[in-house]
N, C-alpha and C positions, 0 to 999 in steps of 0.2 A: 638812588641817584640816577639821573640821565647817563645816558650813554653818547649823545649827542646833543644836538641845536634844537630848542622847544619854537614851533613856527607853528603863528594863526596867520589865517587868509582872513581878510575883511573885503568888504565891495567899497569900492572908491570912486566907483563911478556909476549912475545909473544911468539910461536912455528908454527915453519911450517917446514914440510917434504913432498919431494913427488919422489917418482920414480913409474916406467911403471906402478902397479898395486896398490900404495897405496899415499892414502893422509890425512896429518893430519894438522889441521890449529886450535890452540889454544890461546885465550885472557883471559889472566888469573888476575885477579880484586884484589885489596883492597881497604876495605874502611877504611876512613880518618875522623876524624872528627877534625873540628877547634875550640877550645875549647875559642875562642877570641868572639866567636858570640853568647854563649848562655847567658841566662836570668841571671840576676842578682841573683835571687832569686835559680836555681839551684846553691848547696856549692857544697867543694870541692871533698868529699867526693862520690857525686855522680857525678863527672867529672873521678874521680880515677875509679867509677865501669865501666863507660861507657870504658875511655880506656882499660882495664881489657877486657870487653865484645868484643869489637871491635878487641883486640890480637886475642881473642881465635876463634871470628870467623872470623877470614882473616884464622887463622891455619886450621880451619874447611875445607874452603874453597880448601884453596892448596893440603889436604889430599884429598879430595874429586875429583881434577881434576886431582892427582896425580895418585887417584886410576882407572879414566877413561884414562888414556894414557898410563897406565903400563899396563893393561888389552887389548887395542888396540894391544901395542908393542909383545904383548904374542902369541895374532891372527895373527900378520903377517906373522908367523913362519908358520900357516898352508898354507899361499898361498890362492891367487884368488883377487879379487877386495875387496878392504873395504876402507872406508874411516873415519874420524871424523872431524866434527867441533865443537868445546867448545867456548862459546861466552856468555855475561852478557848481561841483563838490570836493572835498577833501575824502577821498578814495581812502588812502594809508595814513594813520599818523600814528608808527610805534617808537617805541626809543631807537630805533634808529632806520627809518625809512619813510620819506614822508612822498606821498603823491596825489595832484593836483588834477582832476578833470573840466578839462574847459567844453562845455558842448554847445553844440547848433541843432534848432530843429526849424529846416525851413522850408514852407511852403507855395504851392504854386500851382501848374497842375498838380501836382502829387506831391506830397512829405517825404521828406529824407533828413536823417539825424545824423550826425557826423561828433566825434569827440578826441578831444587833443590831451592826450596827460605828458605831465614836467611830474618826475620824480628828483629829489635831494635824496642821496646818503646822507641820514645827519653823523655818522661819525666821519665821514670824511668834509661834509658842506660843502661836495661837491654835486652835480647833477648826475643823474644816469640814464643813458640810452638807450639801444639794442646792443649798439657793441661794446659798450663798457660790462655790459650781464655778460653775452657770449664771445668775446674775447678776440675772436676772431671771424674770417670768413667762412672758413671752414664748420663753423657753428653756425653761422646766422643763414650757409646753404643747408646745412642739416633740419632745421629747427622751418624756414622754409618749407622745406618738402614734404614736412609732416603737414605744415596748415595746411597747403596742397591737396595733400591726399585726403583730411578729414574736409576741407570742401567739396573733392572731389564726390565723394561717399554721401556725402548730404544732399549734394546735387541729384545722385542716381536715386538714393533713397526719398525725393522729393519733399526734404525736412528743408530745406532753402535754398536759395538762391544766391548766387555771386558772380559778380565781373571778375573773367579771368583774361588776364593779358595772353595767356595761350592760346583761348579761342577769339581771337581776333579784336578784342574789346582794347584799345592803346593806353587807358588810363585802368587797366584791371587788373587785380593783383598777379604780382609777380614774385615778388622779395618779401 
């Protein structure tokens, strides 16, 4: 038997554009859940919250791909090559943790890929965060400082590169 709420992601929306110097090609996701398959033992009460959850983050979602194609549409206006692709995967789906990767891969002068994940607990059908894992501040400064320091290491030992907000970069990681 399930332990939680059984959820597929479908595409519900596609987009595609292209002329001489731009392209954009979009699959835009919701997820579903079929509330015929979970455990006897979840009531109904936490079927209400998971639906609930599952609205707000499909809304999340569309605002969020909404916000990568209006910001595209904005660049085109200055002219030259750029392009965008937006696409999903389903990361996680065990009985009871489900996560959703939304990514960007968009180009211009140079590529850069960017990715958003929504996790659900499905025994609770609720979402989960940073701070809902780490509980506190006091965690999410701990847990920090390690990425921190394995960026840092990587940087010295010249295995990659990263914007760090401590050298001077205002959008570089900090937290």
């Amino acid at each position: 038997p399930l332990l939680g709420h059984f959820f597929q992601v479908i595409t519900i929306r596609e987009y595609h554009y292209e002329d001489e110097t731009h392209v954009i090609t979009a699959q835009i996701p919701e997820v579903q859940s079929d509330d015929a398959v979970v455990q006897d033992s979840i009531d109904v009460l936490s079927i209400r919250e998971t639906q609930e959850t599952i609205k707000a983050l499909n809304e999340k979602i569309t605002e969020y791909v909404d916000v990568l194609m209006k910001e595209f549409e904005a660049d085109m206006l200055e002219g030259g090559y750029q392009s965008l692709e937006i696409d999903y995967t389903t990361v996680t789906d065990t009985d009871s943790w489900f996560t959703l990767a939304i990514y960007a891969f968009e180009t211009e002068a140079s590529g850069y890929e960017f990715r958003r994940y929504y996790h659900i607990d499905k025994t609770t059908g609720k979402t989960a965060d940073i701070m809902s894992l780490l509980q506190d501040e006091e965690g999410l400064q701990a847990v920090s400082e390690e990425i921190l320091s394995q960026m840092q290491r990587q940087m010295e030992e010249k295995e990659a590169f990263y914007f760090l907000k401590s050298e001077g970069d205002p959008t570089g990681f900090e937290a």
